[in-house]
N, C-alpha and C positions, 0 to 999 in steps of 0.2 A: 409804707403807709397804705398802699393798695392794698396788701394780704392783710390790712385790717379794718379796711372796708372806707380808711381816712381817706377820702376823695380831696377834701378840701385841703388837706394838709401837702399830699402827692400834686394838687395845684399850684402851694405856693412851692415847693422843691422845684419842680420845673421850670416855673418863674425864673428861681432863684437863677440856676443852670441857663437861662437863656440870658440873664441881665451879665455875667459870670462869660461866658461865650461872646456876648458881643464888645463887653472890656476888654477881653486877652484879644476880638482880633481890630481892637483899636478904632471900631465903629460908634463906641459911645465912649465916655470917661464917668468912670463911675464916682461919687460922692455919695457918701452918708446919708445928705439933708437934699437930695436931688430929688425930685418926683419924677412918676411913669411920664407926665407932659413934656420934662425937662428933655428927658432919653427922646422921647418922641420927636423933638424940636432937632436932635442932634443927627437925627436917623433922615431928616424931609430929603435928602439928595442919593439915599440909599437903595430905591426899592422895597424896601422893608418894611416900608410905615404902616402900610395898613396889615399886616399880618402881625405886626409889635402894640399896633393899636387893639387888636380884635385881643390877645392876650392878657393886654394890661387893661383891658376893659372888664375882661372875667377873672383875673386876680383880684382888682379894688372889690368887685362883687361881691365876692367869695371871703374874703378879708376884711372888708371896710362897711358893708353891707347886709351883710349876716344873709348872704345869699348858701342854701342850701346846695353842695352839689354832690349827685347821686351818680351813680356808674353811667346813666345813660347822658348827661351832662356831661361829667367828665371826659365822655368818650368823645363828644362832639368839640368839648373845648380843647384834648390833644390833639385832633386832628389839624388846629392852627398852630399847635406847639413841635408837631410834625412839620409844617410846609416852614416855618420860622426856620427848624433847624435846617433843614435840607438848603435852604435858600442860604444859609450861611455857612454853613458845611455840608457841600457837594461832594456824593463821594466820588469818589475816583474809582475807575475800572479799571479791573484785573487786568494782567496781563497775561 
């Protein structure tokens, strides 16, 4: 979606991947008919909330809002899609 300039779509993919990430490591339980508040409630004991909030806050945007988003947008909303992941999958160093 980026090599076609689909910012907003390359938004909800990551979404998707981050909602996807934190079911496999058992930090939320995902459902169908759940909303981002639902996840958000599941996450309050996690450290995560407000990096899952700042996310789920430019997905509805972007989605639900008919929020326009441009490279230079985008670039700033992965940078929480960045700290999300790192923060849930730390990598491990070489040996």
């Amino acid at each position: 979606y980026l090599r076609e300039n689909n910012h907003r779509q390359a938004l909800r993919i990551l979404f998707l991947m981050v909602l996807k990430d934190l079911s496999s490591m058992e930090l939320i339980v995902w459902k169908k008919n759940k909303t981002n508040h639902d996840y958000l409630r599941e996450l309050k004991e996690t450290g995560i909330q407000l990096p899952y909030r700042r996310i789920s806050l430019a997905f509805d945007a972007a989605r639900y809002g008919n929020y326009m988003v441009n490279e230079t947008s985008f670039t700033q909303i992965k940078g929480h899609f960045d700290a999300i992941q790192k923060a849930i999958k730390p990598t491990t160093p070489s040996s």
